[in-house]
N, C-alpha and C positions, 0 to 999 in steps of 0.2 A: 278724377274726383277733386273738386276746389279743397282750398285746405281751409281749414277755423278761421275764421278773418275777424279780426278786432279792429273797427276802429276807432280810433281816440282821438276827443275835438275836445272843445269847451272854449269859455273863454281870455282873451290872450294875457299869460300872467297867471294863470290857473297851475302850471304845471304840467302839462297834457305832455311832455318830450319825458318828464321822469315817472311817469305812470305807464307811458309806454314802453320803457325800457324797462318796469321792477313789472309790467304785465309775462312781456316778455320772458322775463328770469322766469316767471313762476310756470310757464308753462314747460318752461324745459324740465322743470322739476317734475314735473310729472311725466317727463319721458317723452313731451314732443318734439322732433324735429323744428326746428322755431326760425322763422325770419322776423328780425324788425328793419321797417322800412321808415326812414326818417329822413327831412330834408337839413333840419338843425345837425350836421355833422361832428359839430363842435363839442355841444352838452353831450350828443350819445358818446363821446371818446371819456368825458371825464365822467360820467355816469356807468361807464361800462369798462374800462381803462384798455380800449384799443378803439382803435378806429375802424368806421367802418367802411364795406367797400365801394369801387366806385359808382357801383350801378346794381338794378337788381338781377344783372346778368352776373354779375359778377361778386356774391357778398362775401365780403369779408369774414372768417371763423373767431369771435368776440370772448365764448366761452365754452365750454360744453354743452353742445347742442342747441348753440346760436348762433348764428347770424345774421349781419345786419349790413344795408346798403344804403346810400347816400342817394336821395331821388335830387338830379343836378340837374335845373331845369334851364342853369344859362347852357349846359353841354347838349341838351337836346334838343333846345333853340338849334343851336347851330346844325348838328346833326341834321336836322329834320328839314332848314331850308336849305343848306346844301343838296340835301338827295332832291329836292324841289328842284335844285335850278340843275341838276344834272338830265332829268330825268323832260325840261324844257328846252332844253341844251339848242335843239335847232330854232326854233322859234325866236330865241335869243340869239341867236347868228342873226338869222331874216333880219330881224331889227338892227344889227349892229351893235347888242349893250354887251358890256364889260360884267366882266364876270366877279361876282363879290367872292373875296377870300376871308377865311374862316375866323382869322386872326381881328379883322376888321368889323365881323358882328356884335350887336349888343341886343341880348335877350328884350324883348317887348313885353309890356306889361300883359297878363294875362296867361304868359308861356308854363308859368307854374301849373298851371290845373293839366296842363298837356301832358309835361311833364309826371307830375301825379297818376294821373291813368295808362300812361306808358307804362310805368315803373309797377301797377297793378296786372296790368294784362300778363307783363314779362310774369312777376313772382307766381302768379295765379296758376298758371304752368308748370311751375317747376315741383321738385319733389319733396314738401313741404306739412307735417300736419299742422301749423298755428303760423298764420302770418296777422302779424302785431304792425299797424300804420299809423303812425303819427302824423295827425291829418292836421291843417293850418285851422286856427282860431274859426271858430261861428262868428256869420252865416257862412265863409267863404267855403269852409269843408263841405256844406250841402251844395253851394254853389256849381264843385267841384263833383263832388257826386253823382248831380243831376245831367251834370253835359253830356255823356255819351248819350242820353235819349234824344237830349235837347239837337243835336250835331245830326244823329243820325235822320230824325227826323226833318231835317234841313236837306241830307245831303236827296232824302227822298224827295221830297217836293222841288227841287233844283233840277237834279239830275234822276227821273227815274225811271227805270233800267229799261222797262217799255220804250224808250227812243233810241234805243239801241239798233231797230228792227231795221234802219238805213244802215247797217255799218256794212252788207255787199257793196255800196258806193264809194265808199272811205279809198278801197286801195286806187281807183282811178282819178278820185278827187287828188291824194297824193301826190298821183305821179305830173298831176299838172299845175299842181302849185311848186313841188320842187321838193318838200319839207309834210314829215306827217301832219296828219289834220290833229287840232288840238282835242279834236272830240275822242281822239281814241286814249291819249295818255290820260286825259281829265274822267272818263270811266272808269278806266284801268285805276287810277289815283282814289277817284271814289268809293270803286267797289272793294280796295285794298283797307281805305283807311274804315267802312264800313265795318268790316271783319272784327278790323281792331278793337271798334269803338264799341261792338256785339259779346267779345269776348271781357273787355272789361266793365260793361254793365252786367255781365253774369255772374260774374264775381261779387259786385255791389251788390244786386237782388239776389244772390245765393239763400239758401234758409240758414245755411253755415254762420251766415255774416252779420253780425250785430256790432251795433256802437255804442262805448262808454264816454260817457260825459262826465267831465272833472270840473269842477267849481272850487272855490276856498267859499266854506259859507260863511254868508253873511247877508246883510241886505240887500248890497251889490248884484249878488246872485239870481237872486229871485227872478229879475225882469229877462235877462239871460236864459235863463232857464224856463220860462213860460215862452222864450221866443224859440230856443229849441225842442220843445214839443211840438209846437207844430209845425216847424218845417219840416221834423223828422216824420211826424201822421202824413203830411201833403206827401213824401215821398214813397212812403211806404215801409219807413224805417222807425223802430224803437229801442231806447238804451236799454241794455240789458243790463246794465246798473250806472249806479251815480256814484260818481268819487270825489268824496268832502276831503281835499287834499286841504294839509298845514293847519289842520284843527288843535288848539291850543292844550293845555294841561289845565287840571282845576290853578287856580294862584289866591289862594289866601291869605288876606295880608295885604294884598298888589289894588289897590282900588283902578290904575287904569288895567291890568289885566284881567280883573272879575268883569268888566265891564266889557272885554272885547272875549272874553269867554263868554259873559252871556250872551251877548247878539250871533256866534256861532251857534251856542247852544237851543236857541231860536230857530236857525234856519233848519239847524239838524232833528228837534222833534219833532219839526212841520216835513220834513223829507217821509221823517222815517213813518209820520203815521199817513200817509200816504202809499198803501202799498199798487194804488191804481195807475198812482202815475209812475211812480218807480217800485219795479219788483223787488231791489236790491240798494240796498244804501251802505256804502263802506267808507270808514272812516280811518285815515290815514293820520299820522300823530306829528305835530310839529319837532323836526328834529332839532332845531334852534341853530340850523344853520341849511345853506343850501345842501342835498346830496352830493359824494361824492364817492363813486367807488359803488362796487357790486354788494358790497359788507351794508352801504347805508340802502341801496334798493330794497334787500332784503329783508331791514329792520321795518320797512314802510309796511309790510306783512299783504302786498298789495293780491289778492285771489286770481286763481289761475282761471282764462276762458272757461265759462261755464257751456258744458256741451249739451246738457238736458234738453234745452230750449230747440236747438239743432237737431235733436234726437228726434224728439215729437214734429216737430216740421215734416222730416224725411218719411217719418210714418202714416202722416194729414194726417196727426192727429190735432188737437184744437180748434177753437171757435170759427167757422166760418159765413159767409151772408145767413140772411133769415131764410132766403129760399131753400139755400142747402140745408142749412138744419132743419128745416122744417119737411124736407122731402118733397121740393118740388119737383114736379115732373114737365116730361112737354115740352115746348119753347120755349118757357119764362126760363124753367133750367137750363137753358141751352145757352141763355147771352146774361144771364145774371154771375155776376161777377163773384169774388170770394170776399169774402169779410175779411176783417181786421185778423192778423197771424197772431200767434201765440207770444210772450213777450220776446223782444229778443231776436226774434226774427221777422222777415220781411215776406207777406202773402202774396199771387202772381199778382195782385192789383191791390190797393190798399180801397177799392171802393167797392159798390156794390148794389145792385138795382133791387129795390123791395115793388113787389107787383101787389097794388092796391085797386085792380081793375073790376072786380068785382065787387067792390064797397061803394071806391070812390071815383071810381073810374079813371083811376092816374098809376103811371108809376114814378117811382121816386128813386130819384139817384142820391145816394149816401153816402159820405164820407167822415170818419172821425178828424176832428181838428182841436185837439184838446190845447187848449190856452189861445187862440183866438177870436176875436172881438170884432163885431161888426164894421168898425168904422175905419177897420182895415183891411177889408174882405170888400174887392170886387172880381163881378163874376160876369163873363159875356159869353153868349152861343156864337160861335162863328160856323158856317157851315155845317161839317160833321166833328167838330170838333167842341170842346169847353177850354173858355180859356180863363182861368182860375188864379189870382192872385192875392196872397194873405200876408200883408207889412213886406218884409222884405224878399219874400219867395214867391216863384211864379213858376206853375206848370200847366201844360197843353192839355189835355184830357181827350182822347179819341173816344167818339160814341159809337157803342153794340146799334148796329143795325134796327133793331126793333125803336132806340131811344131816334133816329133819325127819321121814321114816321113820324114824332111827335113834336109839339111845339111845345115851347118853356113856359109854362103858367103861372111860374113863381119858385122863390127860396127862402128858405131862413136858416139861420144858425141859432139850433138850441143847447143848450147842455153842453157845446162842445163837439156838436154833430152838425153839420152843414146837410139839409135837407134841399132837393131840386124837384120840383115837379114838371114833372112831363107829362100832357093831356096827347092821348093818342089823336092824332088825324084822320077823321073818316075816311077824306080823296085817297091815302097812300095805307090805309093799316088792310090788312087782308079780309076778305069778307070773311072767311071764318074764323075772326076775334085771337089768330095767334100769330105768331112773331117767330119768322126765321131768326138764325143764327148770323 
């Protein structure tokens, strides 16, 4: 069973490494077993006064019923292309190249997000109820989030496993080139790092696993915060609360402090009476100094994992498409998708096909994109696919069977819902009016 998974982004300068260490604290207090996993090593030492360990194979014991690991993406740079060129080792002979030693790599840009979901699949495994992630700054946390779909669906369309069906010829091809054929290791490589990539997107889409967003309010925030709603809708993910970290004290008296309390106090009525876009709004008190030590986590009074949200997932209970609530049956129920999950957690799909074929003779593919704006919203059909991108987030969208009868007749974005129509095709829809799975 995955364990409670938090994770913690916002934007950079927000605080997101000492809410996820005082998250941390707090779920130990309620008796979970707790990892935090962080790449900032530094602040969790003075935030938590030990260090943590090297890796999430290996976490360091921090306090009573924590531990936390250092996710080190220059060491699994290296790791990871070493076991590369071990694993090429003849190929690299045939050519003659020299062999690069360990001491002499430098992590490449990008290795972090690798890193990252390594350091996921490992924890996600292990024997854990609350694993606390102190994920890098928005957009790169969703960046990072999204890749094992993004990856695996790469490795399918590249390498997919249907060409496999020559490998009886492999062992004679072998023996007369001298050196294995690279098709076998480059499968074996693929089908391996598949695995990987499958186990740490289950962990992301878990219903267990929601994300907290930390902001310091103010006006700053705002645009920030409209830009992670909907990368998190496109993914399929929603914060299960917001954290107004380094909110000021009343200051009377203080003419520049009344004034930078009220523009706080601005962004924090507009959070809080908003309970649609955030279920939960916590406000974290300026300590007038940066945290240091377990005594100031604790003064921040930051709330333990809320497991409610988790609970009703695992039950289906909550909102899902209109077909299912409405009790469709037949085909339509068969490739229509689940609606938006309950807060907090993430549904198998965050879209959902409404069948409008008996009105209007179309159906509609829907998605919620709350704080999205048209003029940053483009949308192309490629084959059987949607491929979907909104300001700085972009995702592939595979279509149910039934939608690849049909051709695109149009879209819009209203309210914050991105509507798609799809007019069935007479040549391809079945003559009797229903739609396999």
């Amino acid at each position: 069973m995955a364990p409670r998974t938090v994770l913690v982004t916002g934007p950079g300068g927000a605080g997101r490494t000492t809410v996820a260490a005082a998250t941390a604290l707090a779920a130990t207090r309620r008796g979970d077993r707790t990892l935090l996993l962080t790449a900032d090593a530094a602040a969790a030492t003075v935030l938590l006064g030990a260090a943590p360990g090297p890796g999430a194979g290996e976490p360091a014991r921090v306090a009573d019923g924590l531990w936390a690991a250092r996710i080190d993406s220059g060491e699994h740079f290296r790791t990871e292309l070493l076991d590369l060129q071990q694993r090429i080792a003849p190929a690299l002979d045939m050519l003659g190249a020299p062999r690069l030693r360990g001491e002499e790599l430098t992590e490449l840009p990008g290795s972090d997000r690798f890193a990252l979901l390594h350091a996921l699949r490992v924890a996600g495994s292990g024997d854990w109820d609350a694993l606390v992630v102190d994920l890098p700054p928005l957009p790169e946390a969703l960046a990072a989030l999204s890749l094992p779909e993004e990856l695996r669906r790469y490795l399918r369309r590249l390498l997919p496993p249907e060409r496999q069906a020559a490998r009886a010829l492999r062992p004679m091809m072998a023996q007369l080139a001298g050196v294995p054929m690279p098709s076998t290791w480059l499968y074996e490589s693929a089908a391996r790092k598949d695995t990987e990539l499958a186990a740490a997107q289950l962990l992301i889409a878990d219903a267990g696993t929601s994300v907290r967003l930390v902001v310091e309010p103010g006006p700053a925030a705002e645009e920030a915060l409209r830009t992670a709603r909907t990368g998190l809708a496109l993914h399929g993910l929603t914060a299960d609360a917001l954290i107004a970290n380094k909110v000021l004290p009343p200051a009377e008296g203080h003419p520049w402090l009344q004034a930078a309390t009220g523009r706080q106090r601005k962004s924090l009525d507009a959070w809080h009476g908003d309970p649609a876009a955030w279920p939960a709004v916590y406000e974290l008190p300026h300590l007038g100094r940066e945290p240091h030590g377990r005594d100031d986590l604790a003064a921040l009074d930051v709330p333990a994992p809320d497991e409610e949200a988790a609970e009703r997932a695992s039950r289906g209970d909550g909102p899902t498409g209109p077909d299912a609530a409405a009790g469709t049956a037949g085909a339509a129920g068969a490739w229509a998708g689940r609606g938006p999950g309950v807060p907090g957690t993430r549904a198998a799909d965050p879209w959902w096909v409404e069948d409008l074929r008996a009105t209007d003779g179309l159906l509609v593919w829907c998605l919620p994109l709350p704080g999205a704006v048209k003029s940053e919203l483009t949308l192309v059909r490629r084959e059987h696919e949607l491929l979907l991108t909104v300001g700085a987030f972009r995702r592939i969208v595979p279509l149910s069977s039934a939608l690849l009868r049909c051709t695109v007749s149009g879209a819009a974005l209203t309210d914050g819902m991105l509507r798609v129509r799809f007019t069935p095709d007479p040549g391809l829809w079945p003559k009797d009016g229903t739609a396999g799975a």
